[in-house]
matplotlib code that plots the C-alpha trace (Angstrom):
import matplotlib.pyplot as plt

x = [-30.8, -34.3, -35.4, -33.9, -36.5, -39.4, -38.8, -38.8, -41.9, -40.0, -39.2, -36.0, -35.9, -33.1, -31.4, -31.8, -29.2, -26.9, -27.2, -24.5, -22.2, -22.0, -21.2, -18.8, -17.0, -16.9, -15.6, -13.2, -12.1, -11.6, -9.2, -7.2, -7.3, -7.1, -4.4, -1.9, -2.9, -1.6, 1.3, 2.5, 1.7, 4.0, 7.1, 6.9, 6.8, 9.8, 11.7, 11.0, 12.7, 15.8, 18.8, 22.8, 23.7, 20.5, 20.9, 18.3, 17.5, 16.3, 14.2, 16.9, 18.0, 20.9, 22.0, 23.8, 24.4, 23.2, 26.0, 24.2, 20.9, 19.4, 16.3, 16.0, 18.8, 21.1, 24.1, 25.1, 27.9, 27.6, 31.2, 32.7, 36.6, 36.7, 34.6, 31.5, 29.2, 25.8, 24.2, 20.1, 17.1, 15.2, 12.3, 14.2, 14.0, 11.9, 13.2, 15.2, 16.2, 17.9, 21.4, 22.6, 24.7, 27.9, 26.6, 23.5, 26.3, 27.8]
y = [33.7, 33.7, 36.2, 33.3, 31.2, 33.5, 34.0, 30.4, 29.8, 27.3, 27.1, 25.4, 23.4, 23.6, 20.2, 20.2, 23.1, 21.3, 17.8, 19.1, 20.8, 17.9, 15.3, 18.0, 17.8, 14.2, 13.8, 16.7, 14.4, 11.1, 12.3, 15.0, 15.8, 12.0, 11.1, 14.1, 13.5, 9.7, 10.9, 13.5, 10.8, 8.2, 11.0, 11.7, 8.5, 7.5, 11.1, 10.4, 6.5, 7.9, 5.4, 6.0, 5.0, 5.0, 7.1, 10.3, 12.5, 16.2, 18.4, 20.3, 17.0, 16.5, 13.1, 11.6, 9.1, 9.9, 10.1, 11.5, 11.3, 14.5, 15.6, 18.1, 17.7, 15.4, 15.6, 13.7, 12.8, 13.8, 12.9, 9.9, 10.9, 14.5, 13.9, 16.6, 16.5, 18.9, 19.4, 19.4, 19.6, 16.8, 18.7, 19.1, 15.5, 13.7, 10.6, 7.8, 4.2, 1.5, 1.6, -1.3, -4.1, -4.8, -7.6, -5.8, -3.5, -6.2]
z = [2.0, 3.1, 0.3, -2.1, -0.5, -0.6, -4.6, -5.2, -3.1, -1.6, 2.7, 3.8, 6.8, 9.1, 9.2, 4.9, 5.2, 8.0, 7.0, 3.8, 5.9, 8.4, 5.6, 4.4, 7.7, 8.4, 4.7, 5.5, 9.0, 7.3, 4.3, 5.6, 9.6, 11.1, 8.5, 9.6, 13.3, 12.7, 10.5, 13.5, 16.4, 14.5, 13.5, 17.6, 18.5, 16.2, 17.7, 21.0, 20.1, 18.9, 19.7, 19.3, 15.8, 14.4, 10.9, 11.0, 7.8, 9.2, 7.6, 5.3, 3.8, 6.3, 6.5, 9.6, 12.5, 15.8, 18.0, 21.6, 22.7, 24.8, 25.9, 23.4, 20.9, 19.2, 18.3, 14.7, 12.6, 9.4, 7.4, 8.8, 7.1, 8.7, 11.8, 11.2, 13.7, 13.9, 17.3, 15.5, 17.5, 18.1, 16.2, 13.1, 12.7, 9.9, 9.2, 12.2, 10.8, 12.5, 11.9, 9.2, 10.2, 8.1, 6.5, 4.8, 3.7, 1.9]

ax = plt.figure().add_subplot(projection="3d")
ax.plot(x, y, z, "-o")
ax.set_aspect("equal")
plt.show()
């Protein structure tokens, strides 16, 4: 790099090479690493929070009712006529919504 500068005639200062890289970064922080940490703190948040009967949607599109609560698993009901229940870990989760009352069902 400094044989670029010598054929141009031209010397670089230091902070005119970090002062890109730096605003580069910060851009970098705001768009795409605060967002995710956010996005991750609020999906733990909402596992951690996981109630009996509250309907859960994991990460391989399974659908179901939450049934049992442990520390590192749940178990949920999947088919209401035959009675299919998955035990899932708590992990696999991506999605927990209150359950809905009958008359929202309605």
């Amino acid at each position: 790099m400094d044989f670029l500068m010598q054929a141009t005639g031209k010397q670089g200062n230091f902070m005119t090479l970090i002062v890109p890289f730096a605003l580069m970064f910060a851009i970098l922080y705001l768009l795409i690493i605060r967002p995710q940490r956010r996005k991750q703190k609020h999906l733990q948040e909402m596992i951690a929070n996981v109630r009996k009967h509250d309907n859960v949607v994991t990460m391989g599109g399974v659908h179901g009712v939450v049934i049992s609560v442990k520390e590192k698993e749940i178990i949920v009901r999947v088919d209401d006529n035959k009675d299919v229940k998955l035990k899932i870990d708590k992990s696999a989760v991506t999605s927990v919504s209150a359950p809905r009352s009958e008359k929202e069902e309605d």
